[in-house]
N, C-alpha and C positions, 0 to 999 in steps of 0.2 A: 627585963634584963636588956639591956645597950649589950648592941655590935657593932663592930667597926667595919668600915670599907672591906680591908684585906680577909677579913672571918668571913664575911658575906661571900666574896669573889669565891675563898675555896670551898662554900659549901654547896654554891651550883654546880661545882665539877666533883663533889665525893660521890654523889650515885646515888643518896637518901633523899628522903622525897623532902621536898621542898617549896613551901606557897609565901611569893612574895606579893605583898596587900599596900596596895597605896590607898592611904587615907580620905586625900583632896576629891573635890569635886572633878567629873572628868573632863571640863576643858579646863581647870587647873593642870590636870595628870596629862592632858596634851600636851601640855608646853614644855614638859623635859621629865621625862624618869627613865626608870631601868628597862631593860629592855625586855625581861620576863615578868616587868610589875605588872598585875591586875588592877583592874580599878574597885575600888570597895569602899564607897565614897561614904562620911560619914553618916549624912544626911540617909542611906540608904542599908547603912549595913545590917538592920533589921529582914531587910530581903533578901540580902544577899548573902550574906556570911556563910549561914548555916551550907547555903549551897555548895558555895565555892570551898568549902570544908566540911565535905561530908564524914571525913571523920576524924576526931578533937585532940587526937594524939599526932599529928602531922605537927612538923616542924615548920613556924609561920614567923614571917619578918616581916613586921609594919613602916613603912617610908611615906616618907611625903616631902616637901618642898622648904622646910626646917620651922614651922608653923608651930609645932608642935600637936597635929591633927591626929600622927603617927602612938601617941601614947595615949592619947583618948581611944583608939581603936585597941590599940593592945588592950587597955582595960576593958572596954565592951567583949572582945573575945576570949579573955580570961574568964568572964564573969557566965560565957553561955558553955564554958566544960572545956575549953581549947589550955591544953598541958603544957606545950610547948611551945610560951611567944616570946618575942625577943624585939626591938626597936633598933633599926639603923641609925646609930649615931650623927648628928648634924642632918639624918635626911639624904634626899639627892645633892643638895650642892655639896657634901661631902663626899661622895660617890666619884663624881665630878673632880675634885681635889686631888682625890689619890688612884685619877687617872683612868676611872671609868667612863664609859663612854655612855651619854646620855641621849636619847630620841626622843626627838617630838612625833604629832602624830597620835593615832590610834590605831587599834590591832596590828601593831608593829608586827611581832613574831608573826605571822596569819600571811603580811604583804610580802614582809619578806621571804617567807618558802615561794610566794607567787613567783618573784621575781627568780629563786632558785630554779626554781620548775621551768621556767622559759629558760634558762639557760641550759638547765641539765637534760632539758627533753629537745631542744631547739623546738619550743613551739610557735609553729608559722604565723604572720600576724599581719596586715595590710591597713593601710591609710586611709584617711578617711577621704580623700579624694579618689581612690581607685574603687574603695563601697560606690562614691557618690555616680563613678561613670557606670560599675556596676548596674547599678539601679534604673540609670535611665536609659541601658542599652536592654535591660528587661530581660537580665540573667537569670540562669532557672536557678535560683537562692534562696535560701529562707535566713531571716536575721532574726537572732535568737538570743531574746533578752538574759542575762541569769542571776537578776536579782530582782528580791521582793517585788510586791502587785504594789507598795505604795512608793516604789522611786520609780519604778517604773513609769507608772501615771504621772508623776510630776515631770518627766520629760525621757523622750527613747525616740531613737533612730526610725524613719519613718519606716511604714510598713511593714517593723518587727512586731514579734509575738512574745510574751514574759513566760520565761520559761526556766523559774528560779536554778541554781548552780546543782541541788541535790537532785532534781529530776533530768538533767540532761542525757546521761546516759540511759536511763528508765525508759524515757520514751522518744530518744533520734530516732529510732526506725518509723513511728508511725509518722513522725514530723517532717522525717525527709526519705520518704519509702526506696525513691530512684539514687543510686550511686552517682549518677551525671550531675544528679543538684549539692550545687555549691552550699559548704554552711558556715557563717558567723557566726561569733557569738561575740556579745559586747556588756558591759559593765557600762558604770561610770566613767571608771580611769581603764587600770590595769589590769591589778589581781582577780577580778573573779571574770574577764575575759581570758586571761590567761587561763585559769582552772577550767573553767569549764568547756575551753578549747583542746586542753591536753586529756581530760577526762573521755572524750569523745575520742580523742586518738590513742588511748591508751585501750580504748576497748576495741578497738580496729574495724570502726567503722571504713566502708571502703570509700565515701565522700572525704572530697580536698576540705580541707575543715580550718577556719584561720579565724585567729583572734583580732579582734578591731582594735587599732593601736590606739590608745590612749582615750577608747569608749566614749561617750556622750561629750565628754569635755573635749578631747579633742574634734569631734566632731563640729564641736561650735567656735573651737579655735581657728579650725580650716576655713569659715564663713558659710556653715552650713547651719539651716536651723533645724530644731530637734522638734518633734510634735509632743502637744502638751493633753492630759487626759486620756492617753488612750486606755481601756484593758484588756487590749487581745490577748489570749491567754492560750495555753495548750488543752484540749479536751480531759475531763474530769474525769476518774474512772481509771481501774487498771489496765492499757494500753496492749493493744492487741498480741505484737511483740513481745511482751513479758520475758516468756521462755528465754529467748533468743536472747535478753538483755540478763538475767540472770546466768545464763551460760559463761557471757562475759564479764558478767562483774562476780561472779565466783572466782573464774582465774585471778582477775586481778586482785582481790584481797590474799588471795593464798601466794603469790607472788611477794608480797610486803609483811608476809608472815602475821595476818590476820587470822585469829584463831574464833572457833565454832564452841559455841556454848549453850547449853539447853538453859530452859525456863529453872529449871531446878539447880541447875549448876550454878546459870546466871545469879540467882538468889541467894546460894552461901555464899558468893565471893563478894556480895555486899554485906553479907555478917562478918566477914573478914577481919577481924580486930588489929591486924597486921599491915593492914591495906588500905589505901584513900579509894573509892570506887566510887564514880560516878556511873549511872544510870541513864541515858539520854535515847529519844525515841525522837527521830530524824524525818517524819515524815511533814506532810503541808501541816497546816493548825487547823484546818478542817477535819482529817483525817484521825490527828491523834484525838481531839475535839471526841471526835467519834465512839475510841476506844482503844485505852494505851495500856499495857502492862502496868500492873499498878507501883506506884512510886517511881515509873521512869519520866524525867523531865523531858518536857519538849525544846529541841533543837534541830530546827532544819537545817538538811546534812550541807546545802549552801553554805549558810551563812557561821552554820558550825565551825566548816576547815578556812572561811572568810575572819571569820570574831572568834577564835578560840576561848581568848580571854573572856569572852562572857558567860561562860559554861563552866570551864576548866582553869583550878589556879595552880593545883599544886604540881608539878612538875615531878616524874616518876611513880605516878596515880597509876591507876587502871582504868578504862572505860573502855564500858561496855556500851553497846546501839543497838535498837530496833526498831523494825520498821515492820511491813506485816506480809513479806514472799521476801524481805535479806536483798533485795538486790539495790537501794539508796543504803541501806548500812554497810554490805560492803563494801559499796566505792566512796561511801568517807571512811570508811575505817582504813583503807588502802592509802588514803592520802594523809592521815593523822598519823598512820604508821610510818610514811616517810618523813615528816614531821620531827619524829622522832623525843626520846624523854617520855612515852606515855605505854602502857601492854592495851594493846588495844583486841575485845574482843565482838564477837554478831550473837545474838541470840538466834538462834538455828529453828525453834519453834516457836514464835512469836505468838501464836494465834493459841496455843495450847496450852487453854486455862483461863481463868475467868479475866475479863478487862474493865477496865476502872473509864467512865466516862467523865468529860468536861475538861476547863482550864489547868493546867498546874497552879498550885497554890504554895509559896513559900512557909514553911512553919516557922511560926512568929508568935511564943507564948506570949511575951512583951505586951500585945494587943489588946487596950482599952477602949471600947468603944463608948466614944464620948457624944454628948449631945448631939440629936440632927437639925435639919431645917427643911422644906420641903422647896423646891424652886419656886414653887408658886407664891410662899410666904415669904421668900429671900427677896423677891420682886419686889414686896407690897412692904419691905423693911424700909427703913429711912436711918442715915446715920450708919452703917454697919461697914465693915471695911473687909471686903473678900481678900483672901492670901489665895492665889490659884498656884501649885507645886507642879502645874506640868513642867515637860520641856520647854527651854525659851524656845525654841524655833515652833513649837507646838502654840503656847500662849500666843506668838507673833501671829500664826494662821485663824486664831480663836479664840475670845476668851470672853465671859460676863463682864458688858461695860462697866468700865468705871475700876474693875479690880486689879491687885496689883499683884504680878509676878514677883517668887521669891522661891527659895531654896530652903527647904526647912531647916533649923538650927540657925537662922542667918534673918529672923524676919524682923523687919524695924520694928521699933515701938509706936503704938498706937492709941489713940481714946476713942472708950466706947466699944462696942460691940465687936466680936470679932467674928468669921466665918471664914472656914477653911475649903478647898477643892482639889481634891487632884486625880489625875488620870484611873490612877490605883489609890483604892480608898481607904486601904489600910494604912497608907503613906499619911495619909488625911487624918486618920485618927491618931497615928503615933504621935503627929506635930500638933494634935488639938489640946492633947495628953499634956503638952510641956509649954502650952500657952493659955494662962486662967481664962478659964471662960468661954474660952472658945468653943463653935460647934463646925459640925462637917455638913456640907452639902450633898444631901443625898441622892446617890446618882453620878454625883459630878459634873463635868460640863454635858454629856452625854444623855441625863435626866433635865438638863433646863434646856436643850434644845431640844428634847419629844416635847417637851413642853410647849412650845414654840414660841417662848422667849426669846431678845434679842439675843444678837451674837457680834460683838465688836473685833476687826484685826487689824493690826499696825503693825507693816516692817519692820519699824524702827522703835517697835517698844517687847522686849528691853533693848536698846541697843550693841552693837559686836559685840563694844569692849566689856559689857558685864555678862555678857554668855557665860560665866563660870563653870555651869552645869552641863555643857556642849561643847565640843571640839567643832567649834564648826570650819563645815567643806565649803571650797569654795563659791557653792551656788548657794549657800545658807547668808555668806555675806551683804552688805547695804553697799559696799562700795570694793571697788580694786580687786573686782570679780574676775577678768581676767588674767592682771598680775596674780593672781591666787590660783589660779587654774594650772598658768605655768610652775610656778610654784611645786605646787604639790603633784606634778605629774614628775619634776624633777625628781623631789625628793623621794619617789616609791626606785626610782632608776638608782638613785645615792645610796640605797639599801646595801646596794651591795659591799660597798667600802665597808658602812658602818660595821654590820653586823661581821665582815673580814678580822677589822678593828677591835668590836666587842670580844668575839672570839668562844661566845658560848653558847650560838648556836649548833644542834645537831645532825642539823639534813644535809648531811653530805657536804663536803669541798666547797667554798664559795670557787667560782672564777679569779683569775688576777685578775684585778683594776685593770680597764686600758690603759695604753700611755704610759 
C-alpha cells in the first residue's frame, strides 16, 4: 500500500512505532533521504531486515530515490511475516515536493544529537593548533582516541591512545589517574569527540576534559600531519577503577530515566508481542566474542549512540543493553535516552545464566549454499571471472587480481565461468543462488591470503563516482580531499538548521540559528 508525503509526516509525530526502510544502496541513501530513514539496502536485506525488525507487526514504510527499489523491498518484507508495509509514494523526491526536508550524509540522527550535546552541555573543545603547542610544550595530557582500532590505524593524532567512545568513561580513571592531567578526546570530525568529551564530564571526572575541534581532519586542515599505523590502545582487562566508574555511570543512567531489568525480565519483554525490542550487548567484539547473553547482538556502545541506524530502525522500540558489570550499558543507555523515541532499558544481571559464545549470526532461512572453490583451485583456473561483493573502499585496499567489484543484484553479464567472494559469505552465496553457475570462494579473500596468494589494490578501481555501496568520507576520496574535508565538517555544523527545519527530531530544543 502507497503513502503520501503528508501520511508519512504525521505518522512520525502520533507516538506508534514506526520503521522507515530505504531501499538503495547506502552511498545512493547518502545523497538525499529522510532523516529517520535506515539504510536496508536491497542487495543486503537478507541480513539485515530481520534485525532491523525484530518484530513483523511494527508499522514499516519503504523509500528510496523513485527507482522503484522501494516496492521490491516492501515485497521481500511482506513475504518474511512483516503485517504492516506500506511504500512512500514518488520516493524521496516526493518527500522533497511537499516540502520535506532531505539530508545527505550518514547517521544523520546520531551527528545530529552530537552536535545537540555540544550545545546543550557547552562541551568545551580546542583547535588543533593549541593540541599542536600542547604537545610540544609537553603538557601532562593524554589524547584519547574514541573510535574503532581500524580508523584509528589509518591515521590519529600523534601520540594518542584508541580508546573507542563506549569505554571512555569505563576506564578515565586508570588512563588519566592524576586530576592535573589534561584529556582530549578526538574523532575524525566532530561527533564522537564531542560524545565522548561530554560523556567524561558528565561523570564528573575532576580533569579539564576538551574535545578536539574538527578531529583528525581538522587536524590536517591546520597543516598538521596525522600518524599512520599506529595501535596504541588502552589495557585489556577490567580496569582497576571499575567500582568508581559504575558509581558514576549508575547516576547517570537513572538521571535519563534508564530503567534496570533482570535476565529474566529482560527475556519476556522480548516475547513481547506488543513491542519491537531490540537486544544489543555493547561491549569490544573480543569480549562479546567471549560470552554474550544468548540472542543479544553485538553493538559497541561507541559506535551504537555514533550509527544508531545500524542497530535500531524502528522508532518508539525498546532496547535493551548488556554488557558484563552495567557500567558501558548505562552510559549509552543514558545517551540513547536523551536521544529520545526509544524506552531504553540495562540488564542488571548480565552474567547470571548461561552464555552463548562467538560472532552474531543474522537468521537468514533464505540461505542456499551453492557450489565452492578452494583458493588454491581458483588460482590454477583459467578463463573464470571473480565478482568480489566487498566494500568498494575495502576491494580498492584488496582484492584477487584481475577480479571485478560489484554489488550483488547489479552484476554485469558474463561468459564462462563464474566465481563469487565476499567479505560475509553468506552474502556470497545468496548472490551465487540468483547467478547460474556460479560458485563461492571459500574463505573469501581472507582464505586466498593464508594461502599466500597474490593480493592486487588500486585507488582508483572502482572509482568515486561508482562508490554506490559507500558514502564515502572525505579521506576515502581520489581527488578534492580537502574541499571535502571542508565540506563535510561544514555540514555536521548545518545540522543544526536542518534538523530545526525537519522538525522531528526529539532531544530537546535545537538552539536558534546565529544570525
Amino acid at each position: 500500500m502507497e503513502v503520501d508525503a503528508a501520511t508519512l509526516k504525521a505518522w512520525l509525530g502520533d507516538g506508534r512505532e514506526l520503521a522507515i526502510l530505504d531501499a538503495r544502496e547506502e552511498g545512493e541513501f547518502g545523497h538525499g533521504h529522510l532523516f529517520w530513514a535506515v539504510p536496508c539496502p536491497l542487495s543486503k536485506k537478507e541480513l539485515r531486515a530481520r534485525a532491523l525488525l525484530p518484530r513483523r507487526g511494527a508499522r514499516v514504510v519503504c523509500v528510496d530515490g523513485g527507482e522503484g527499489h522501494a516496492a521490491h523491498l516492501a515485497e521481500y518484507l511482506r513475504g518474511i511475516g512483516c503485517t504492516d508495509v506500506h511504500v512512500l509514494a514518488g520516493g524521496t523526491p516526493a518527500w522533497a515536493a511537499a516540502g520535506g526536508v532531505v539530508f545527505t550524509g550518514v547517521h544523520v540522527p546520531s551527528k545530529a544529537f552530537g552536535e545537540w550535546v555540544e550545545h546543550h552541555y557547552g562541551t568545551e573543545s580546542l583547535d588543533p593548533p593549541e593540541l599542536d603547542a600542547m604537545i610540544r610544550a609537553g603538557a601532562d595530557m593524554v589524547i584519547l582516541d574514541s573510535r574503532p582500532m581500524d580508523e584509528f590505524t589509518k591515521m590519529s593524532i600523534p601520540g594518542g591512545v584508541n580508546v573507542p567512545g563506549g569505554e571512555l568513561a569505563y576506564r578515565i580513571r586508570d588512563l588519566a589517574p592524576r586530576p592535573e592531567t589534561t584529556i582530549v578526546v578526538n574523532c575524525a570530525g566532530r561527533t564522537r569527540s564531542i560524545m565522548g568529551a561530554e560523556s567524561l564530564r558528565q561523570i564528573g571526572v575532576p580533569n579539564r576534559v576538551l574535545a578536539l575541534r574538527n578531529g583528525t581532519m581538522g587536524w590536517e586542515l591546520a597543516g598538521f600531519a596525522c600518524a599512520r599505523g599506529e595501535t596504541r590502545a588502552y589495557p585489556p582487562g577490567t580496569p582497576r577503577t571499575a567500582a568508581e566508574a559504575l558509581r558514576h555511570a549508575s547516576a547517570f543512567a537513572a538521571r535519563h530515566g534508564v530503567r534496570l531489568v533482570t535476565r529474566a525480565e529482560a527475556e519476556a519483554l522480548r516475547q513481547d508481542p506488543a513491542r519491537s525490542t531490540y537486544a544489543l550487548d555493547v561491549r569490544a567484539p573480543e569480549e562479546y566474542a567471549a560470552g554474550h547473553i544468548p540472542g543479544f547482538r553485538h553493538a559497541p556502545g561507541g559506535q551504537l549512540v555514533q550509527a544508531t541506524d545500524q542497530w535500531i530502525a524502528v522508532r518508539g522500540a525498546r532496547v535493551i543493553l548488556a554488557d558484563d558489570d552495567t557500567v558501558r550499558a548505562r552510559m549509552t543507555g543514558g545517551w540513547l535516552a536523551q536521544m529520545g523515541g526509544w524506552e531504553i532499558c540495562v540488564v542488571s544481571d548480565p552474567l547470571n545464566g548461561p552464555l552463548e559464545e562467538g560472532p552474531w549470526a543474522p537468521e537468514m532461512p533464505e540461505r542456499r549454499d551453492a557450489p565452492t572453490i578452494t583458493p588454491e583451485a581458483l588460482a590454477r583456473e583459467e578463463g573464470v571471472t571473480v565478482f568480489d561483493l566487498a566494500r568498494s573502499i575495502d576491494f580498492r585496499a584488496g582484492h584477487i587480481p584481475g577480479s571485478v567489484w560489484a554489488v550483488r543484484g547489479r552484476l554485469p553479464p558474463v561468459q564462462g565461468p563464474v566465481v563469487i567472494t565476499a567479505p560475509d559469505e553468506a552474502l556470497a552465496h545468496l548472490a551465487a543462488a540468483e547467478t547460474p553457475g556460479a560458485r563461492v570462494l571459500a574463505g573469501g579473500l581472507k582464505a586466498w591470503r593464508a594461502a599466500g596468494l597474490p593480493v592486487a589494490s588500486d585507488r582508483q578501481n572502482p572509482p568515486d563516482e561508482a562508490c554506490v555501496d559507500w558514502y564515502l568520507r572525505p579521506y576515502d576520496r581520489n581527488s578534492g580531499i580537502e574541499a571535502a574535508m571542508h565540506a563535510y565538517l561544514s555540514w555536521e555544523v548545518d545540522l543544526v538548521h536542518e534538523v530545526a527545519k525537519d522538525g522531528t527530531a526529539p532531544f530537546g530544543r535545537w538552539p536558534s540559528p546565529p544570525g
